[in-house]
N, C-alpha and C positions, 0 to 999 in steps of 0.2 A: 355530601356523597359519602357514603359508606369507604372505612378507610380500605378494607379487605378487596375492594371493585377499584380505589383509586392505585393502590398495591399493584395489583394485576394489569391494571392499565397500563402504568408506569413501565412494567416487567417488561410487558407486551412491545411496547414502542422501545425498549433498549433493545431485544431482541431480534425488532424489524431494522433499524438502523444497525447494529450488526452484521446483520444479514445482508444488507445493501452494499457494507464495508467491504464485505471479502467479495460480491460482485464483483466491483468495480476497481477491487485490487485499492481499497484507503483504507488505512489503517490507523487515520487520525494522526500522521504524521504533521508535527508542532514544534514550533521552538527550537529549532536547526533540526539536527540528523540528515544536513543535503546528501552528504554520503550514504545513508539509508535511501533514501527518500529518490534519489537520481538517479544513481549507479545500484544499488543491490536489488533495489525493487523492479528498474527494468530486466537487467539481466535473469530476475525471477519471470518476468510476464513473457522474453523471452523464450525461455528455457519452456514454460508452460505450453506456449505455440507450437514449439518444437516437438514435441509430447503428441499433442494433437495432430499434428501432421506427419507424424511418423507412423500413429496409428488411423489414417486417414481419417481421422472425424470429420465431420460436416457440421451437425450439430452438438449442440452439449443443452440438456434439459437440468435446474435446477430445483430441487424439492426441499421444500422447509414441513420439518417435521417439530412435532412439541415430545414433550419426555414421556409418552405413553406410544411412539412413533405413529402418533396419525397426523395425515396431512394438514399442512395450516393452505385452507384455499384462496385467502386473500392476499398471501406470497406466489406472487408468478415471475417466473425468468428464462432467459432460454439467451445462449447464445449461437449464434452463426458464422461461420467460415465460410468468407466469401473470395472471389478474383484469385483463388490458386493460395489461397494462406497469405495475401495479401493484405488483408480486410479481416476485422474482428467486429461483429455487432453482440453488445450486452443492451437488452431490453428487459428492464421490470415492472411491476406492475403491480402497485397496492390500491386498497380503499385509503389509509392513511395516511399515503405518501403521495401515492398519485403517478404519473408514467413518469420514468426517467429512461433514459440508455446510454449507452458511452460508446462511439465506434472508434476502434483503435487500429491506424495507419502501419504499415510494416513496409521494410524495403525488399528485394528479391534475395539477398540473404537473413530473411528472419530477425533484424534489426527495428527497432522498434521507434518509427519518423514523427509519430503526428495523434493525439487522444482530442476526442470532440466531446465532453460530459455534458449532456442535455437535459432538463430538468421545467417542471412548470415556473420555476423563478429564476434559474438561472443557467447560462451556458459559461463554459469553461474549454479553452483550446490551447493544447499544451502540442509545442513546436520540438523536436530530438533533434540537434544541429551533430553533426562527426567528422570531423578529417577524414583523411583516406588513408588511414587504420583503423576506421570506424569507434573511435575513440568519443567518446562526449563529450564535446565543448560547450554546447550552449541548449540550457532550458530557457525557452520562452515561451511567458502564462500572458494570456488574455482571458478577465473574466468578466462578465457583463449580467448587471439583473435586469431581468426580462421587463418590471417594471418601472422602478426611475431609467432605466438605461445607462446609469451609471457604470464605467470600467476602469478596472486596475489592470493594472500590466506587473509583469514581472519577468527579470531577466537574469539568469544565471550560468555564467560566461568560467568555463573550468581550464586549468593550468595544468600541464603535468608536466615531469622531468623527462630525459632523456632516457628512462627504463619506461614512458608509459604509465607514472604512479601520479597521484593526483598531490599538486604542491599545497594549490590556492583556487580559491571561487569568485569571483567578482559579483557581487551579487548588487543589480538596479532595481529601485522599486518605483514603478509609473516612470520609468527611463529617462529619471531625474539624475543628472551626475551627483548632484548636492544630498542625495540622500541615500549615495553607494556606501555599501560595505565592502571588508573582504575577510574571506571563511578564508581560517587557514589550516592547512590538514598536518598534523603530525603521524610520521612513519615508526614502524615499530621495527624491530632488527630484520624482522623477516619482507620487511619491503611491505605488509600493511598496516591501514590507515588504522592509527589506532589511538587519536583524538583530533577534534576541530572546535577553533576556537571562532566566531564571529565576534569582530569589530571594525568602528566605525561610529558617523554623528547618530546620535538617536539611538545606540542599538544597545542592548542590555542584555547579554547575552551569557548565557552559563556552558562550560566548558564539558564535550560528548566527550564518553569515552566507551571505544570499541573492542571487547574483548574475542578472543578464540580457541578454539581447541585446536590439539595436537596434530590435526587434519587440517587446519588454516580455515576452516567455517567457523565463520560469526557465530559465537553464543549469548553474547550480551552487551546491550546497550544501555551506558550508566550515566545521569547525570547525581550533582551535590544537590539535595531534597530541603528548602532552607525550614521547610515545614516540620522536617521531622528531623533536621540535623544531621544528617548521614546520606552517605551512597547509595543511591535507587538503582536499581534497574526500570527501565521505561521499558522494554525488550527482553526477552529470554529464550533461546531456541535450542531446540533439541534435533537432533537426526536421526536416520537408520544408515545402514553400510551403507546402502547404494547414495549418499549423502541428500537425501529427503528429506526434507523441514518434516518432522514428525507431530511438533508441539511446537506452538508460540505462544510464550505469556506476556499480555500488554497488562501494565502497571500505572494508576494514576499516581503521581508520586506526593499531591496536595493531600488525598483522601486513603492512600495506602489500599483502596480496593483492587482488585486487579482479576482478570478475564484471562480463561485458558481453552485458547483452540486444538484440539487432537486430531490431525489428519492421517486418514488409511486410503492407502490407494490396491488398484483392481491389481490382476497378473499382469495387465499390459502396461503396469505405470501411469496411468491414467489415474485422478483423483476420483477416488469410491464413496467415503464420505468424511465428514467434516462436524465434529461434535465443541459446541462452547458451553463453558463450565464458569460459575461466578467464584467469587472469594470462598463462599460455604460449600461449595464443590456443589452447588446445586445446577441441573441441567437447566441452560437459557436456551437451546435450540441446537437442530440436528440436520446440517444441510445432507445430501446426496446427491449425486452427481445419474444424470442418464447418458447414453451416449447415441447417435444413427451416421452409417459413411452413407 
């Protein structure tokens, strides 16, 4: 095959798996960051809802555009607001990938209970446990492929102190006691988490560290890069005043490539569009957002 067609290919399907990424709110989170991963990323899917339902959406249409902005018609998405902002359906829809959707669970304050990721190989059901300070105590993962049947489980049991700040994670894997860890979170003067360390039998784990600006928003997520011998960023985020994630840079820290999302939103606050950009600053795709109440 012509390399110039297997090129494009390749481009092609990093772009569609991108694009599915910020769907479904995965951002290839790997190798701890549970503190990203638990607490920042709901409180984002949260906050998103909230957005939505303040400007009473109903639906949200999803458009993938290539870098001359015309439509790619093999990207389809759309998601729905369903039972009063109780209910979230994301539905996609390629030649490539095939139908996936994720409905996401919410409690009657906007708290985020229960994600069902549905796919032709595999389902994924992610359980939001909280005290009554609606606090997060407990992530529990069930995942199952469609064909052997085969399931993992996963359980991630959270500690905080007497301020409500997160100590330690308990973390079970297949709800084997023999094969628990525990993430442990270090606090920075200001009362955030500003490194976690996993250990435990089996576990090999390198040491996150969370930094932030002058406004207490997360800017970066660092681990030790053993590949390249120095401090990575896996994470970089930028803001505007009203503190809007403007720009996220994801970093592989083996291959030193790394991918940059620019987000613009409408007058209402609402997400307008979404442009990702590779290492050569060259355009990999350009989502846009629709809106109907």
């Amino acid at each position: 095959m012509n390399r110039r067609i297997i090129f494009a290919s390749n481009m092609y399907m990093r772009k569609l798996f991108l694009l599915i990424a910020v769907v479904f709110g995965l951002q290839g989170v790997t190798n701890g960051q549970f503190y990203y991963q638990d607490i920042f990323n709901t409180i984002r899917t949260e906050n998103n809802l909230q957005v939505l339902k303040e400007n009473k959406v109903l639906t949200q249409w999803v458009e993938s555009l290539d870098a001359n902005m015309e439509s790619d018609d093999d990207f389809r998405c759309q998601r729905e607001i369903l039972q009063n902002y109780r209910k979230m359906k994301s539905k996609v829809q390629s030649r490539a990938t095939g139908y996936s959707s994720m409905m996401s669970y919410f409690s009657t304050n906007g708290k985020l209970t229960k994600t069902v990721d549905s796919s032709q190989n595999s389902t994924t059901i992610i359980n939001y446990i909280r005290d009554t300070a609606y606090k997060l105590t407990e992530v529990y993962l069930v995942s199952q492929d469609q064909k052997s049947k085969y399931q993992f489980t996963e359980t991630r049991r959270y500690i905080y102190d007497s301020l409500g700040r997160p100590l330690k994670m308990i973390h079970f894997h297949n709800d084997r006691i023999q094969d628990s860890s525990t993430v442990t979170f270090t606090l920075n003067e200001k009362g955030q988490v500003a490194e976690e360390f996993e250990s435990g039998n089996n576990v090999y784990s390198q040491r996150i560290y969370y930094k932030y600006n002058d406004k207490g928003l997360l800017t970066d997520i660092v681990r030790y890069s053993p590949s390249r011998q120095k401090m990575l960023p896996d994470y970089m985020f930028e803001y505007d005043n009203l503190k809007r994630i403007t720009q996220m840079t994801t970093v592989n820290g083996q291959s030193a490539n790394y991918t940059i999302w620019k987000y613009t939103y409408n007058i209402q606050g609402l997400p307008d569009k979404e442009e990702c950009y590779g290492k050569k600053n060259e355009l990999l795709g350009i989502i846009k957002y629709r809106y109907s109440k």
